[in-house]
N, C-alpha and C positions, 0 to 999 in steps of 0.2 A: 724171643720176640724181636720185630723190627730186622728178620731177616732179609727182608724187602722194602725198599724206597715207599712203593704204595703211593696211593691214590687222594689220601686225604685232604687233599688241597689244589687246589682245579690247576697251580702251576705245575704240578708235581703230574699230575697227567697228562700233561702235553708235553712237558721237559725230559720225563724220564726217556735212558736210551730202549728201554722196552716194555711192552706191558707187564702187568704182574703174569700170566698166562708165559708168556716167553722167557720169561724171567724164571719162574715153577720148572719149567721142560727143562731150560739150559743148566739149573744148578743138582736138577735130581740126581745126575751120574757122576757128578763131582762129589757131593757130600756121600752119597751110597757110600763111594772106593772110599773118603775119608775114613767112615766108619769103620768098614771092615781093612784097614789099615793100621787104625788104632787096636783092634780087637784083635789082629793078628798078633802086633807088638805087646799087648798086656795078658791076652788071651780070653779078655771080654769089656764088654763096656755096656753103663746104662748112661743112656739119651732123657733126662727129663727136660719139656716143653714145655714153653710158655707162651701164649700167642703176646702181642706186640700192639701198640697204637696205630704204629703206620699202616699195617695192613688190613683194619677193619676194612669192613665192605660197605658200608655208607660214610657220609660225611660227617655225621655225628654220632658221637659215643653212644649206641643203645644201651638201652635201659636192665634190657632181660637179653641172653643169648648170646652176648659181645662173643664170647671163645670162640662158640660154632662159627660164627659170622668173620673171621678173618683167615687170610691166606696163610698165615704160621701155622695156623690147628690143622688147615688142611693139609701144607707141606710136611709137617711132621706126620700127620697119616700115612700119609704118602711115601715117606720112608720108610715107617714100623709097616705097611704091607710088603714094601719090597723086599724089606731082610726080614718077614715072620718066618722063614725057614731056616735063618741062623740063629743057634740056639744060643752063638757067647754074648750076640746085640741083644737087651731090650729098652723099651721104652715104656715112660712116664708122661703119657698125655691128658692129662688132665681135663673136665670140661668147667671146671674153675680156676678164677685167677692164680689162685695160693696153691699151695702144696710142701707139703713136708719129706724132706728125702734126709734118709738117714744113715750118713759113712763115716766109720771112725768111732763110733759113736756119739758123733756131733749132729744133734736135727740140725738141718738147713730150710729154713723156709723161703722158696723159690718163687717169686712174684716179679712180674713184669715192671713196674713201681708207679703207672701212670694214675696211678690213683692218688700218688702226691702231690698238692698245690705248692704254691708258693715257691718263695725261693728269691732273693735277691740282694743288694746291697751287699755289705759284710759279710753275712753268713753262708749267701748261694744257695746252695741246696743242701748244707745240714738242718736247717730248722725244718725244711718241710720232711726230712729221712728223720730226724729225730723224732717228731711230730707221729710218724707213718708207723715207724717200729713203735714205739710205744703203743699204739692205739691195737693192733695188729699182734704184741705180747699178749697183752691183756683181751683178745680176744680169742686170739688162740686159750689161753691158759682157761677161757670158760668152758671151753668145748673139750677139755684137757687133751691139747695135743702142744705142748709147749715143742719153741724152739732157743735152739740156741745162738743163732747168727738167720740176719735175713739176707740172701742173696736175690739183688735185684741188676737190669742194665737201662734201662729208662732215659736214663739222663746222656748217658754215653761220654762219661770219661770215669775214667778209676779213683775211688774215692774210699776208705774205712775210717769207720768213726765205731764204738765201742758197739759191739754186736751189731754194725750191717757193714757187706762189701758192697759196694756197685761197680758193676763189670763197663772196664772203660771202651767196650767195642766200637763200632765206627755203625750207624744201619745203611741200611740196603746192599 
C-alpha cells in the first residue's frame, strides 16, 4: 500500500509532481523488470498486495469497497495481467484488507494498518499496533485462521514489538 503520493488531501493534488494516472504509466515498466529480475535471481517470487490509504479514490475512508476503490489494487492488477504468462511470478491480491501468507512456515498476516488509531506521547505507535494485533489475533483465531506475526507499513518507519513488523518504506 501507499505506493503512490495520492490524492487524499486537496494539497497533495495540486503539489504532487504528477497525477496518480502518470504516476500508474511511469512506474509499470520499472516494477514489471523488478519483478522478473527478482525471479530470474531466485527463480520465482510471490507479490502479495495490499492497497494503501493514500491512494483511495475519494477523500474519505469509504465504508464498504475501500480495496476496489484505490490505485494500489488497481496497480497491482495491473502487474498480475502483465506477467500472467510468467509462470515463476504470482500474485496475492486480495479484495480485503487482511490476508494470510504462509513461508517457512510462519503465517504472516499482511495488513495495510490504517485501521490503527491513536498513537502519541511516549509510546508513538506501539499502543495503537498492540491494540490492532491483539484485536486482529483474536479475530483471526475465530475464524480459525491464526497467525503468527502481523506484517504491516502504515506508519512508515520500521518498528518490531513482539509479533508485529511494520515495514519502515518511505510512500509515494
Amino acid at each position: 500500500g501507499d505506493t503512490f503520493s495520492g490524492n487524499i488531501h486537496y494539497e497533495l493534488a495540486v503539489t504532487n509532481e504528477g497525477t496518480i494516472m502518470d504516476e500508474l504509466e511511469y512506474w509499470l515498466d520499472p516494477v514489471l523488470s523488478g519483478f522478473k529480475m527478482v525471479a530470474n535471481e531466485y527463480g520465482k517470487l510471490h507479490v502479495s498486495c495490499r492497497r494503501g490509504n493514500h491512494t483511495r479514490t475519494s477523500p474519505k475512508v469509504p465504508a464498504k469497497g475501500r480495496v476496489r476503490e484505490s490505485y494500489d489494487f488497481l496497480f497491482a492488477r495491473l502487474l498480475a495481467r502483465e506477467l500472467k504468462d510468467d509462470p515463476r511470478i504470482t500474485f496475492d491480491i486480495p479484495i480485503s484488507d487482511d490476508g494470510v501468507i504462509t513461508q517457512y512456515n510462519t503465517r504472516f498476516l499482511a495488513t495495510h494498518g490504517d485501521q490503527f488509531r491513536g498513537g502519541s506521547g511516549i509510546s508513538g505507535i506501539q499502543t495503537p499496533l498492540a491494540l490492532g494485533h491483539y484485536k486482529k489475533t483474536r479475530r483471526q483465531a475465530s475464524i480459525d485462521q491464526p497467525y503468527d506475526i502481523m506484517i504491516l507499513g502504515h506508519f512508515h518507519q520500521y518498528l518490531t514489538i513482539p509479533g508485529v513488523i511494520v515495514n519502515g518504506s518511505l510512500k509515494g
